[in-house]
MIMAR-758235 format. One line per 8 residues: number of its first residue (from 1); their letters; for each residue x, y, z of C-alpha. Coordinates in Angstrom, 3 decimals, padded with zeros to 6 digits. Layout:
NUM) a) X:Y:Z | ...
// end
This chain:
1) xxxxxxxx) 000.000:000.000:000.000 | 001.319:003.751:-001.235 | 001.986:005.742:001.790 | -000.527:008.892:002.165 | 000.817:011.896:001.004 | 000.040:015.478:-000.020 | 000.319:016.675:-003.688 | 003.829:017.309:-004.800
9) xxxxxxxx) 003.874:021.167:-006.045 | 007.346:020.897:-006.931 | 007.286:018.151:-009.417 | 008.858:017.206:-012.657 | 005.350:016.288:-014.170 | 002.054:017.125:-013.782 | -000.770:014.432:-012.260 | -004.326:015.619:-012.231
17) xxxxxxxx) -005.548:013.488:-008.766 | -007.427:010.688:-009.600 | -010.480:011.293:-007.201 | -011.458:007.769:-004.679 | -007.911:006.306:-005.821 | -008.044:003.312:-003.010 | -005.284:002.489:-001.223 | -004.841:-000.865:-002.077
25) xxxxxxxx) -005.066:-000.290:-005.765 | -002.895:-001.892:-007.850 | 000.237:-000.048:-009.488 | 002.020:-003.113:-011.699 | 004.113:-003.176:-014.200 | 004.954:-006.078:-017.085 | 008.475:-006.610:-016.466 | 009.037:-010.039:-018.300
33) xxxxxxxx) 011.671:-009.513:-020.712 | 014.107:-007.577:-017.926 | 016.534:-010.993:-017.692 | 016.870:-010.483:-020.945 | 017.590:-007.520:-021.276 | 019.762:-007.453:-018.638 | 021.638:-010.117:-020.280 | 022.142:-008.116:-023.415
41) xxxxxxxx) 024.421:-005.266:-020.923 | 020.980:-002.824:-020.489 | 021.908:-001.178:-017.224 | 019.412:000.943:-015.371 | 019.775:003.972:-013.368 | 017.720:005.674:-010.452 | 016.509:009.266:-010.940 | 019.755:010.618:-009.062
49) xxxxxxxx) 021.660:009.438:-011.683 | 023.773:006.196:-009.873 | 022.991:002.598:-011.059 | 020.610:000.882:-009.545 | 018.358:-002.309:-009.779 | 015.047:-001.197:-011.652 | 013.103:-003.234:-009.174 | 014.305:-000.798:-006.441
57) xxxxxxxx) 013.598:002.220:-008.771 | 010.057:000.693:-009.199 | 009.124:000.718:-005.805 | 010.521:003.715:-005.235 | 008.093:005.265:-007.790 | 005.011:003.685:-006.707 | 005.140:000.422:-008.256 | 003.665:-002.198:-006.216
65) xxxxxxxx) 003.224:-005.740:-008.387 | 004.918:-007.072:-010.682 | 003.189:-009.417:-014.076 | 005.172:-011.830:-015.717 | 004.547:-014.159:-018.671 | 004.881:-017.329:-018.751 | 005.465:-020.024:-022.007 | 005.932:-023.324:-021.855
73) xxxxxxxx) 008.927:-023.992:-023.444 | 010.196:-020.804:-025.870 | 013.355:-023.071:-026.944 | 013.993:-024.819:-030.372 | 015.495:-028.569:-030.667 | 018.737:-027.260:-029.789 | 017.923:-025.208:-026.895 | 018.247:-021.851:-028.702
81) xxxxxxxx) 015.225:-019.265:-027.359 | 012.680:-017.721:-029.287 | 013.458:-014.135:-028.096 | 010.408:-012.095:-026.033 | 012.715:-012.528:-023.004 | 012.457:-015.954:-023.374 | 009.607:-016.346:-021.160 | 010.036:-019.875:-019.315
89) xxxxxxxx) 008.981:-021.199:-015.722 | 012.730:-020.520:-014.458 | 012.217:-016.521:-015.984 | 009.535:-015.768:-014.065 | 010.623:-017.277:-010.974 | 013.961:-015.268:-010.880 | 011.556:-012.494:-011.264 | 009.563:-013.235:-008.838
97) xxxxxxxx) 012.898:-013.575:-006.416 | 013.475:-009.956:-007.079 | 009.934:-008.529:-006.781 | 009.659:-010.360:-003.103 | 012.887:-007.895:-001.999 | 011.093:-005.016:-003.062 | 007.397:-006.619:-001.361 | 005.896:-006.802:-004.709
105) xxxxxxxx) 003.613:-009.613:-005.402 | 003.661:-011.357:-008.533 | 000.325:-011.586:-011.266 | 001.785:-014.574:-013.573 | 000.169:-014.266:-016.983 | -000.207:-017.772:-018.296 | -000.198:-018.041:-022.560 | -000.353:-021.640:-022.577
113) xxxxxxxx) 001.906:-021.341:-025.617 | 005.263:-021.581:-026.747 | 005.092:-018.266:-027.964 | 003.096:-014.889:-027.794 | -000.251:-015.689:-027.697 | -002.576:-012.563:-028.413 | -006.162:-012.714:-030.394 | -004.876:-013.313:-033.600
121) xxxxxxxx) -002.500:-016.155:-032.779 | -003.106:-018.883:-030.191 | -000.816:-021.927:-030.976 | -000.474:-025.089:-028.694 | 002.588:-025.827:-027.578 | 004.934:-028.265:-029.111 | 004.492:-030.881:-026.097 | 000.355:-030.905:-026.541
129) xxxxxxxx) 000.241:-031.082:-030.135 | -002.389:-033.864:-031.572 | -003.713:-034.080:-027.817 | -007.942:-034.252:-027.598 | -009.281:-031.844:-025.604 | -009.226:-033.852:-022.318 | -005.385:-034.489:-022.591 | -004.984:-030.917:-023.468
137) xxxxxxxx) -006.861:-029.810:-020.286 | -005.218:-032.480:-018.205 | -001.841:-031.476:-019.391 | -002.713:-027.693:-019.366 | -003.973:-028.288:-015.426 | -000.500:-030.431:-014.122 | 001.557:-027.499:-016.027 | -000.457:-024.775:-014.457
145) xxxxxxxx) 000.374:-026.335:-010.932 | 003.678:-027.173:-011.765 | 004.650:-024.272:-012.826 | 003.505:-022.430:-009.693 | 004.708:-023.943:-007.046 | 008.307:-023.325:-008.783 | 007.750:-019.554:-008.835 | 005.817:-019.479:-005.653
153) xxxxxxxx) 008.635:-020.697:-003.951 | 010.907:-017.882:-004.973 | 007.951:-014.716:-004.441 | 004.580:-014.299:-003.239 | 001.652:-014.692:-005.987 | -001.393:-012.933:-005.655 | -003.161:-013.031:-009.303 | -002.572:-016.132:-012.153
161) xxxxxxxx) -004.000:-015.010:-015.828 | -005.728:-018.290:-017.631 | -004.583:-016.968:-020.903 | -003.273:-013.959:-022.748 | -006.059:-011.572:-024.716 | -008.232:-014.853:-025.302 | -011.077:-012.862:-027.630 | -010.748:-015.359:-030.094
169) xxxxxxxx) -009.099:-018.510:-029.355 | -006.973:-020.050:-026.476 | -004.274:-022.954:-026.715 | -005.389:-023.783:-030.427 | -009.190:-024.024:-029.869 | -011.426:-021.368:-031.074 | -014.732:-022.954:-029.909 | -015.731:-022.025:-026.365
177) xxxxxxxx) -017.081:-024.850:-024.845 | -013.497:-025.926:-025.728 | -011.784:-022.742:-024.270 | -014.066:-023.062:-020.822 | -012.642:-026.492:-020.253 | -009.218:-025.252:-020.623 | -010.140:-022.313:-018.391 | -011.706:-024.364:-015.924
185) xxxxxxxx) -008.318:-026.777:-015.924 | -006.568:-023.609:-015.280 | -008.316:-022.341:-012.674 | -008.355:-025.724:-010.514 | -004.632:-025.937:-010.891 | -004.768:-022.500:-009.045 | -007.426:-023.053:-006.619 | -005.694:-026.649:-005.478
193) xxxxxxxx) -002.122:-024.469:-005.553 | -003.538:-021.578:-003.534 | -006.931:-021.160:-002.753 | -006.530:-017.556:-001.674 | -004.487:-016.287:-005.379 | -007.133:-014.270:-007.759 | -008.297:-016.110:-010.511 | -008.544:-013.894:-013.959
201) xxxxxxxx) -009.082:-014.242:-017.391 | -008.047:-011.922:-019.859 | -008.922:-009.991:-023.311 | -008.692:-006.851:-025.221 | -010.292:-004.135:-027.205 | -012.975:-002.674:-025.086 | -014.463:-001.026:-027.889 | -017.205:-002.962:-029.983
209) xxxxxxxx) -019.144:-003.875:-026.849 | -017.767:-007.363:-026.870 | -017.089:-007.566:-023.157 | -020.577:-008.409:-021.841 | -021.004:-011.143:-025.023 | -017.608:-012.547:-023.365 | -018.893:-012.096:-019.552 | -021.955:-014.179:-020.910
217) xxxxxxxx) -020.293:-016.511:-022.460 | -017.475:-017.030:-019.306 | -021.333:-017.660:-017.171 | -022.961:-019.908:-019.618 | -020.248:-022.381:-019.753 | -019.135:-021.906:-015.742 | -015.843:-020.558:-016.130 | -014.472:-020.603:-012.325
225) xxxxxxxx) -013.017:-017.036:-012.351 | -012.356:-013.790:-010.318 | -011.382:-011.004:-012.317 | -012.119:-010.005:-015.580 | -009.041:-008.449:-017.406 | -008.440:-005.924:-020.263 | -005.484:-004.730:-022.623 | -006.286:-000.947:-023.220
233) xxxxxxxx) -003.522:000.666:-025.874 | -005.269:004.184:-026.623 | -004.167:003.960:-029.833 | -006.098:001.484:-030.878 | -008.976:001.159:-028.450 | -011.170:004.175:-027.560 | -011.558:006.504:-024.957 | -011.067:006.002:-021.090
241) xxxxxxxx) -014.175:006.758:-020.788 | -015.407:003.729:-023.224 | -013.436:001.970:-021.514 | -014.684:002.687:-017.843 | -018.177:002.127:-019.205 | -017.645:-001.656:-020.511 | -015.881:-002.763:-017.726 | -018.494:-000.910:-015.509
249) xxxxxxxx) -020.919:-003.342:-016.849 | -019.472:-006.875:-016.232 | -018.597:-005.662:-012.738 | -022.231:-004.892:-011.888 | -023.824:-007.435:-014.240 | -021.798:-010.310:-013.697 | -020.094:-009.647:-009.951 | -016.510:-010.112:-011.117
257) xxxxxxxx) -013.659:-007.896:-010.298 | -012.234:-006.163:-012.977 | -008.592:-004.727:-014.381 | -006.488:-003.146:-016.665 | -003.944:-005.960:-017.531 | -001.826:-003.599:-020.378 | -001.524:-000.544:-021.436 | 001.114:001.989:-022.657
265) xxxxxxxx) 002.078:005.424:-024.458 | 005.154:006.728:-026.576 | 006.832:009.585:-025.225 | 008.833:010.141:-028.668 | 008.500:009.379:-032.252 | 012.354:008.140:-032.051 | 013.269:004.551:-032.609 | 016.532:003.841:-030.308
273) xxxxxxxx) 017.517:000.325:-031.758 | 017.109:000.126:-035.083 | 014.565:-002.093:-035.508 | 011.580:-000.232:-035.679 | 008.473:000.948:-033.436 | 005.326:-000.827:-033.893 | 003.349:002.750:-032.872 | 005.613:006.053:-034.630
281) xxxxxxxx) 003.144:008.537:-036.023 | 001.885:010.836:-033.091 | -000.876:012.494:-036.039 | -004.264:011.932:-035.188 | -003.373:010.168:-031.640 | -005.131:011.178:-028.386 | -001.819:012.366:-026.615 | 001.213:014.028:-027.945
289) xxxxxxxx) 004.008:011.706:-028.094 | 005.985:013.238:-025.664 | 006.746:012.341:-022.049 | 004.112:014.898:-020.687 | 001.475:012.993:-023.123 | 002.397:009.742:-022.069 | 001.723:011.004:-018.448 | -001.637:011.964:-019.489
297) xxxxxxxx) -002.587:008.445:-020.911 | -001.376:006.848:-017.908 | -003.087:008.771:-015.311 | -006.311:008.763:-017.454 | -006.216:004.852:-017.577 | -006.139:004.862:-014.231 | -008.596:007.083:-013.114 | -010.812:004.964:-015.721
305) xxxxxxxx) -010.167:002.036:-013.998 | -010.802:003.636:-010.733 | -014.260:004.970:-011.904 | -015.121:001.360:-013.055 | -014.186:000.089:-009.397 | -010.844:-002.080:-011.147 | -008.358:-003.476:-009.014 | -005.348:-001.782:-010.980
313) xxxxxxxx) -003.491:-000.862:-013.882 | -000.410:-003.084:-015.491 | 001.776:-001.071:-017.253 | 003.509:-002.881:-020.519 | 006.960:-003.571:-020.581 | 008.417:-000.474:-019.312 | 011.955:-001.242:-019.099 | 012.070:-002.924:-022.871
321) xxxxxxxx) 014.831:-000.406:-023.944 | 017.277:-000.944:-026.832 | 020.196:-003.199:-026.212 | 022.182:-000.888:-028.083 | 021.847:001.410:-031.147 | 024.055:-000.270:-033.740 | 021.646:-002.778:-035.670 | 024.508:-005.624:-036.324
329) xxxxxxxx) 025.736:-005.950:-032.731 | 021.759:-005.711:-031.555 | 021.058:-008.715:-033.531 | 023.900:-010.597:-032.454 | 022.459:-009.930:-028.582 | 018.511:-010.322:-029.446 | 019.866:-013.950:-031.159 | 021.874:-014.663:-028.377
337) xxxxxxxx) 019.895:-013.669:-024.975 | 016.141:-013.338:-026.215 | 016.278:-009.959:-026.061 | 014.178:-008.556:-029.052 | 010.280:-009.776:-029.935 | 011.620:-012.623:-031.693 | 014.552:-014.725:-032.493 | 015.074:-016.517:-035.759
345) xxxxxxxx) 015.099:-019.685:-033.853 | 011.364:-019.037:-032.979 | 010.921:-019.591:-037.244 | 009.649:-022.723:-036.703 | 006.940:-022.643:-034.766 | 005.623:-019.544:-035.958 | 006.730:-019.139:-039.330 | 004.332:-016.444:-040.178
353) xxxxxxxx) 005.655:-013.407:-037.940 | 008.759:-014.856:-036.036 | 009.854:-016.365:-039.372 | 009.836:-013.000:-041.180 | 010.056:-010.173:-038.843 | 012.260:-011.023:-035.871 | 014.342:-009.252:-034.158 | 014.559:-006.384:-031.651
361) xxxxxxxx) 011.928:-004.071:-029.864 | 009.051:-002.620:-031.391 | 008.347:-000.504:-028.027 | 011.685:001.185:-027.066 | 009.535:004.398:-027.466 | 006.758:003.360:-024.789 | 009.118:002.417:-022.432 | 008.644:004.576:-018.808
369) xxxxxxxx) 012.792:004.825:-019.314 | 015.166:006.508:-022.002 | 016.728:004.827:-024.698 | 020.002:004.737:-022.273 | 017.945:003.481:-018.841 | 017.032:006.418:-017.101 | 014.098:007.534:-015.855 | 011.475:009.199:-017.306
377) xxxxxxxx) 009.319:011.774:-015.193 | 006.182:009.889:-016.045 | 007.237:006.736:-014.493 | 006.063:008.925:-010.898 | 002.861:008.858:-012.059 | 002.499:005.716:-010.115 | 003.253:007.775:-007.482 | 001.638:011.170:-007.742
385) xxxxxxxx) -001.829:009.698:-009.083 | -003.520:009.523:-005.435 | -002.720:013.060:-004.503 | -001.486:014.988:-007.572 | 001.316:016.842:-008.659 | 002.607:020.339:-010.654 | 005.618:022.113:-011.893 | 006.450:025.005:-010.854
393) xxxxxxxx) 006.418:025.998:-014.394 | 003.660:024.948:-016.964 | 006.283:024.403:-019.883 | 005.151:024.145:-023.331 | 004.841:020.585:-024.386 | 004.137:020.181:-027.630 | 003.508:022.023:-031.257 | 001.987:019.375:-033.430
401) xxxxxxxx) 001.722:019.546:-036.834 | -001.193:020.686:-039.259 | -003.117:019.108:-042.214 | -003.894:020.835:-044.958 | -006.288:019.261:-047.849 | -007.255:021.857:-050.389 | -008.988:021.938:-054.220 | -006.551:023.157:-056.729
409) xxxxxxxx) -008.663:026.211:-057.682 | -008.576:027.362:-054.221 | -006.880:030.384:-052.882 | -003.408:029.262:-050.495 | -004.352:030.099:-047.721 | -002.996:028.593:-044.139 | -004.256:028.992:-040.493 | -002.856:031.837:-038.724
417) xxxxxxxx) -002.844:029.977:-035.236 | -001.373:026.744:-034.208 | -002.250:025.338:-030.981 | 000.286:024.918:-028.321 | 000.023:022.185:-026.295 | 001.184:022.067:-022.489 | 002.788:019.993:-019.996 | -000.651:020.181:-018.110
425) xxxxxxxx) -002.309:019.222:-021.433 | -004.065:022.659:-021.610 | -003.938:024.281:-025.065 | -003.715:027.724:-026.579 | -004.058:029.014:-030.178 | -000.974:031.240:-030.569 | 000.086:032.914:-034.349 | 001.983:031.012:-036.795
433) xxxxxxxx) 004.232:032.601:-039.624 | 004.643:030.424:-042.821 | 007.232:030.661:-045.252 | 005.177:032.178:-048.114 | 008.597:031.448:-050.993 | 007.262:027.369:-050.000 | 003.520:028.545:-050.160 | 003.937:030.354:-053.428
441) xxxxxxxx) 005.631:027.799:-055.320 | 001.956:025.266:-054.767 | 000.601:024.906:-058.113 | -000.257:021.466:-059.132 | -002.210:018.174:-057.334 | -000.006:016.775:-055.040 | 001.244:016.673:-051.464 | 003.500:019.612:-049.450
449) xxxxxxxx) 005.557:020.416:-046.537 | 005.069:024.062:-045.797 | 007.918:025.203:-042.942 | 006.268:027.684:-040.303 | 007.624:029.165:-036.851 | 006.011:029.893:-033.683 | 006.859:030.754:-029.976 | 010.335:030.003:-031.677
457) xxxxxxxx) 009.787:026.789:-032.236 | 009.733:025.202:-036.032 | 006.146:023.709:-037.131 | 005.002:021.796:-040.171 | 001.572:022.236:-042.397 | 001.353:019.167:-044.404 | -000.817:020.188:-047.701 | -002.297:018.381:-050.182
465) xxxxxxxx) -003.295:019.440:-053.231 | -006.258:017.741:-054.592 | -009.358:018.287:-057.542 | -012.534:017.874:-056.343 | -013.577:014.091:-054.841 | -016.527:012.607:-056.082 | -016.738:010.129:-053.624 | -018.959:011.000:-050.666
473) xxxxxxxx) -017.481:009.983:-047.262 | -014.298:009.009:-048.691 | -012.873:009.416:-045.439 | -015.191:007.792:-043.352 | -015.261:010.622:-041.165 | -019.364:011.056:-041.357 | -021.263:008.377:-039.380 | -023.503:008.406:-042.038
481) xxxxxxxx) -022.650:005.377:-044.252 | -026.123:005.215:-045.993 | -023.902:005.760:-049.010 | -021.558:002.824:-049.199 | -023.779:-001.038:-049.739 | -021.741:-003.878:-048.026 | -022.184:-006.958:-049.315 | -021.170:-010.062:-046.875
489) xxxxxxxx) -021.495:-011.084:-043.828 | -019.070:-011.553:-040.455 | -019.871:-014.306:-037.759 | -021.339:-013.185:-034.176 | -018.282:-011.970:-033.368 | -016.765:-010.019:-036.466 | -017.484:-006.454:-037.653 | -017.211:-004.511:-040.860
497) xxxxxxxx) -017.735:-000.779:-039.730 | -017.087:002.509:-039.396 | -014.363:003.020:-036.516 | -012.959:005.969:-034.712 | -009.416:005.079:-034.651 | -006.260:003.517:-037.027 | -006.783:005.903:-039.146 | -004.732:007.215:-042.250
505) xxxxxxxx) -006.026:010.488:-041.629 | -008.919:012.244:-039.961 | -010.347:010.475:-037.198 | -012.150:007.236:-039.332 | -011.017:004.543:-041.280 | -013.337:001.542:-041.850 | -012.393:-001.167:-040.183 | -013.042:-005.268:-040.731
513) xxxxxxxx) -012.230:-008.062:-038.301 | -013.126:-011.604:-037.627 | -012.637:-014.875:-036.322 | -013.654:-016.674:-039.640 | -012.656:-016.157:-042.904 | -013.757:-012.976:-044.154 | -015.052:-012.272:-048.201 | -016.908:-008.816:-047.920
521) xxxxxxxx) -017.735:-005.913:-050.770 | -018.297:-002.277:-050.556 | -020.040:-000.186:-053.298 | -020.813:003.414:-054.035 | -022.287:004.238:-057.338 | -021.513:007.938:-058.250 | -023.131:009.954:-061.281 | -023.303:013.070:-062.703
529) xxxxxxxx) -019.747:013.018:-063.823 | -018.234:014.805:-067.120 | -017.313:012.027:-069.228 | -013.570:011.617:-069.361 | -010.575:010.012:-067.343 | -010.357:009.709:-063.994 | -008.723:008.314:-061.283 | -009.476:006.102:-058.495
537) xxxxxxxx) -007.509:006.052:-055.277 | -007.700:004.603:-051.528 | -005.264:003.307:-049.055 | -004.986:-000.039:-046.650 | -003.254:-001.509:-043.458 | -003.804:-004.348:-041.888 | -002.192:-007.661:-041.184 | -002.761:-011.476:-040.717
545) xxxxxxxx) -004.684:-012.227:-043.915 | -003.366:-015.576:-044.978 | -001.302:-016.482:-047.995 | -004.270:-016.503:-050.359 | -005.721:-013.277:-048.584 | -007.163:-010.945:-052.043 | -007.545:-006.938:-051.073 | -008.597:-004.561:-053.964
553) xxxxxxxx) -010.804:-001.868:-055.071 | -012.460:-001.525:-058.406 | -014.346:000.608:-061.198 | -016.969:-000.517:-063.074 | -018.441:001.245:-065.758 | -020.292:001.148:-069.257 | -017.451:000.658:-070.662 | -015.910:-002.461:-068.267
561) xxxxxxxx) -014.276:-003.539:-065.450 | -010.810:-002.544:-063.837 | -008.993:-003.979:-060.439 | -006.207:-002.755:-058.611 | -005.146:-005.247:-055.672 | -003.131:-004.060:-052.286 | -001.541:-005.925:-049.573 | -001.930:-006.098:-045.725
569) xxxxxxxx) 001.287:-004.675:-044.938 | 000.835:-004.074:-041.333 | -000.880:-001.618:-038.398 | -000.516:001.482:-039.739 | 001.529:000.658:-043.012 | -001.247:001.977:-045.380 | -000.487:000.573:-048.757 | -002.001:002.625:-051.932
577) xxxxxxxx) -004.160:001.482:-054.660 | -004.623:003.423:-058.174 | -007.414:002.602:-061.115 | -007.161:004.813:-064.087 | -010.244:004.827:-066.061 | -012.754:006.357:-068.585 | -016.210:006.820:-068.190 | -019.602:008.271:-069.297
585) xxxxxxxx) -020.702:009.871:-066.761 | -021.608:006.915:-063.948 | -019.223:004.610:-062.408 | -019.562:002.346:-059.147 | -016.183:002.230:-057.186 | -015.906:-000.560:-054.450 | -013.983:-002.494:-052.154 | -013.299:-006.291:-051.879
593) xxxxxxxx) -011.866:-008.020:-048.821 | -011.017:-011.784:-048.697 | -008.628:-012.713:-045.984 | -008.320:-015.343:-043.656 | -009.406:-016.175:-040.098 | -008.348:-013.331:-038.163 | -007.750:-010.830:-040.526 | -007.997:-007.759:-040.356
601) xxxxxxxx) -007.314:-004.006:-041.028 | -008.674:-000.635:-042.145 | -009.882:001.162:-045.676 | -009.600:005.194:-046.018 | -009.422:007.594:-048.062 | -011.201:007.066:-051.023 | -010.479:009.034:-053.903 | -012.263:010.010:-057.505
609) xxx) -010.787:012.540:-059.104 | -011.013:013.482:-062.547 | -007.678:014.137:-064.405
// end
């Protein structure tokens, strides 16, 4: 438990209180990779400056448990390690040794998988491959027990997690009267182990209302559980207060406790090993990438879990900093100590991702540390969030970045404000001045970087040039979609919509998802044109579509048929499609999605232009 304090007034961040914060409340952190990492030569350092063990530095900022995952055996044939942090039994009970000198308790996040296990990949491991369900369940229930009495033995456990973001699937079965019996072997492992350690299952992406259907689900098949779980990322997953809301209602509709399992925030657009971030573009994001905005997220996710009555917040990974900058001798240490997301070792059994994208860390720049292991003032949130805390000076924060979109006839004109954005997360519109040499040379469709200055400080209006678009809610940005006909259908627990979030620009993209293979179409049929060329345009991310996955738009007309295909590239790699075509006046312009189980991704801005 935090000791009571008054606010801090003389801080090095600002913390809005989080009203009825109890005492008790949970302040974790994921810190599974840290042996790792620690391996590798990453050293960490207190905020005076001197070296010191980040489990110590932790508690010192409020930190008070500790969440570990746990696969069953991340090794190939030869006893080389996936990567992750090489997330064994033996890992998380030298954790746990560590957390029990600082009296943190340990919440042990079962996969039940070799390998990350998240909702769009959920393989068995090696050892319970070709088992029925009732050897799987047996096996999963001896290795559940097993495995805790090791790490109990080493540091206290207070939570176990039957399962990591199990929307869709769990241990290779996607059926849940399949999944409950899994669950249920999970949870009497636990209960024969330690009657009084929390029982909770876990998922993610509050968004869609999905929750209760998985609440209902957990109580139709008599899932023996305690706490309902959530991964929150506000990039991808709504507003706190969406969040507060869905939880709200399995708490007080089903009786279960509830939690915030993951989250996290960049505090820079910077990638510090080489390897690439998975989240880098702050446009269009709820925070400003910056330390001050990352302070904001977390404090907000915890005062939404607070209003829902949650148990805590787990922050994600906040110590997996680069090994080093140089990409060559970071391989070398994510191959040999399991240091990055993935070793190439881990090709095998997960050819798909491991096989082509290992390597290092993807969230250097959502760590709750600098690139060289120090620090950052928004790890005290932890600590401030009860009671509060404010500088002595509200420093300017932030100056993001403008987007411009305008018709080619139109006058060039730019916004004589920008808005400043402080460390309190206030804003104010102060004058820009644009360099009118780059403004005056804008002439012809296309896409500009216009350099401006305010306050001092350099600013960028991104402008695009465009003709008029034809299309009507290109951009998805109307909830009106009376205009677009879908075609297809998702199971119960799919969607094809509209969605406030991923997207290229604006605030919509629209979005498709499900747990069965997905073959969808979207129309709009546009008339009244000239009759001439034109030119059809829209972009796509997404990932996880299968080798035989088909994504394209198309143009059809009285006078044919044309096709451009684009790939799922990945979250936020938007990949652009172009149709060049004639027509007499009418054309219908569409969409086509075929993908695999668990595909998904995100359509915007849809283009007609004539040329």
């Amino acid at each position: 438990m935090l000791a009571a304090c008054s606010k801090n007034n003389n801080a090095d961040i600002y913390v809005e209180a989080v009203p009825n914060l109890p005492g008790n409340f949970m302040h974790g952190v994921d810190l599974s990779t840290i042996i790792a990492l620690e391996n590798s030569g990453v050293k960490f350092y207190g905020f005076d400056g001197k070296e010191q063990d980040i489990f110590k530095i932790l508690s010192k900022a409020g930190v008070n448990y500790i969440r570990v995952r746990v696969w069953n055996d991340p090794f190939d044939a030869e006893g080389q390690g996936y990567g992750g942090g090489n997330c064994d039994v033996k890992n998380a009970a030298a954790i746990a040794a560590r957390a029990k000198k600082q009296g943190m308790k340990l919440f042990v996040d079962f996969h039940y998988s070799d390998f990350w296990a998240d909702p769009s990949k959920q393989m068995a491991p090696k050892a319970w491959a070709g088992m029925d369900i009732e050897q799987k369940a047996a096996a999963l229930e001896q290795f559940t027990f097993d495995a805790l009495k090791e790490i109990g033995q080493h540091g206290p456990i207070g939570m176990v997690q039957l399962g990591n973001e199990t929307n869709n699937a769990m241990c290779g079965e996607n059926k849940w009267i399949n999944i409950s019996a899994l669950m249920n072997a999970g949870a009497k492992a636990v209960r024969q182990y330690n009657k009084n350690i929390k029982v909770a299952v876990h998922f993610t992406d509050p968004q869609h209302g999905r929750y209760v259907n998985f609440a209902q689900y957990l109580k139709n098949f008599n899932v023996d559980y305690d706490v309902f779980a959530s991964s929150y990322y506000p990039y991808w997953h709504g507003t706190p207060e969406n969040l507060t809301a869905q939880l709200t209602m399995v708490r007080e509709r089903y009786g279960k406790e509830v939690l915030i399992a993951e989250t996290a925030y960049a505090y820079t657009e910077e990638d510090g090993d080489a390897f690439g971030n998975i989240v880098s573009d702050p446009r269009g994001q709820m925070y400003p990438f910056s330390i001050y905005g990352q302070a904001r997220s977390l404090r907000n996710v915890i005062a939404a879990a607070a209003n829902a009555g949650a148990l805590g917040v787990f922050y994600w990974e906040p110590a997996w900093i680069p090994v080093g900058a140089d990409y060559d001798a970071n391989r070398v240490k994510w191959e040999q100590f399991g240091s990055g997301w993935a070793a190439s070792y881990a090709s095998d059994y997960d050819p798909r991702d491991a096989g082509v994208w290992y390597g290092g860390s993807g969230v250097d720049n959502q760590a709750l540390f600098d690139f060289n292991g120090h620090p950052l003032p928004s790890l005290n949130v932890f600590k401030y969030a009860k009671n509060g805390a404010s500088m002595r000076e509200n420093i300017i924060d932030t100056i993001p970045d403008i987007e411009v979109v305008q018709l080619r006839t139109a006058p060039r004109v730019l916004p004589e404000t920008v808005n400043v954005v402080y460390a309190d997360g206030s804003e104010q519109a102060v004058p820009v001045t644009w360099n009118t040499t780059q403004l005056d040379a804008v002439n012809t469709i296309g896409d500009y970087v216009i350099d401006g200055t305010t306050s001092g400080t350099a600013v960028k209006c991104y402008l695009s040039i465009e003709e008029k678009n034809h299309i009507t809610n290109g951009g998805f940005e109307d909830r009106d979609m009376s205009m677009w006909k879908i075609s297809g259908s998702v199971s119960r627990e799919g969607h094809i919509e509209r969605r406030t979030s991923d997207a290229r620009s604006g605030e919509a993209s629209f979005h498709f998802w499900d747990s069965e293979p997905l073959n969808f179409t979207v129309t709009q049929d546009i008339t009244g044109l000239d009759s001439g060329t034109y030119m059809l345009s829209a972009y796509l991310h997404g990932d996880n579509g299968g080798p035989n996955a088909e994504c394209f738009i198309f143009t059809q007309t009285d006078l044919g048929y044309k096709r451009a295909d684009i790939e799922l590239a990945g979250y936020k790699n938007f990949q652009q499609a172009v149709i060049h075509f004639e027509t007499d006046k009418s054309v219908t312009v569409g969409l086509t999605v075929k993908c695999a189980a668990g595909g998904w991704g995100g359509w915007d801005d849809f283009k007609l232009f004539r040329q």
